[in-house]
C-alpha positions, -999 to 999 in steps of 0.1 A, spaced: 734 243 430 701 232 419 700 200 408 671 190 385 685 157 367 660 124 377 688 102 364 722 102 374 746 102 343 775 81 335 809 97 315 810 80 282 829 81 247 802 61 223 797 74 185 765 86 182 748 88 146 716 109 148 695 109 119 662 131 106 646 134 71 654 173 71 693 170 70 703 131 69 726 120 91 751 133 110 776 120 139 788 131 171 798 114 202 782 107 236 801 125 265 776 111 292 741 88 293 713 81 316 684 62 315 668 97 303 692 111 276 722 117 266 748 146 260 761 146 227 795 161 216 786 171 178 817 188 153 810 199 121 774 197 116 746 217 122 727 208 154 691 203 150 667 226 169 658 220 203 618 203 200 632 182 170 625 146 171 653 127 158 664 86 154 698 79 168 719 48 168 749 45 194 776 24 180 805 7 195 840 4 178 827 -35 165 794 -29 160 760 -7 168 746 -13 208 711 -8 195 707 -20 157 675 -2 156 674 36 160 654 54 190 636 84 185 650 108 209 639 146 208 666 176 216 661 194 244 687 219 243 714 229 225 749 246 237 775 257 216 782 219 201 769 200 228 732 186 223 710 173 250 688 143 238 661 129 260 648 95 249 612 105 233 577 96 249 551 109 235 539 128 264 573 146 264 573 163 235 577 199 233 544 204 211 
């Protein structure tokens, strides 16, 4: 199997609140991170299209692990599973 991942990623449950003028906010949960992205379980909303630049918060039970929202853009989209890589300019998609 070709593996293309540059970061290895760590199973997680964290609440994930992803936010974009176009449709608010809405909330899913992190099944894994890495220092490049995360995969993010998302129920009930509409996912954004992959090349969309977003701001997401991660949240703990008590209390947010990063008061300020990162912009991370959505690479690609599965069923109801989003992948977000943390957004550099020289990333995007455009």
């Amino acid at each position: 199997m070709d593996e293309r991942r540059r970061f290895a990623r760590k199973a997680t449950s964290i609440r994930v609140e992803i936010t974009h003028s176009a449709f608010g906010t809405i909330v899913g949960f992190a099944r894994d991170v890495s220092d490049g992205g995360a995969s993010v379980l998302i129920e009930n909303y509409q996912i954004p299209p992959a090349g969309t630049v977003v701001d997401v918060r991660f949240k703990k039970v008590v209390g947010a692990i990063n008061e300020d929202p990162v912009k991370m853009q959505v690479m690609h989209v599965n069923r109801n599973v989003a992948g977000l890589m943390f957004f550099r300019k020289a990333d995007s998609l455009d």
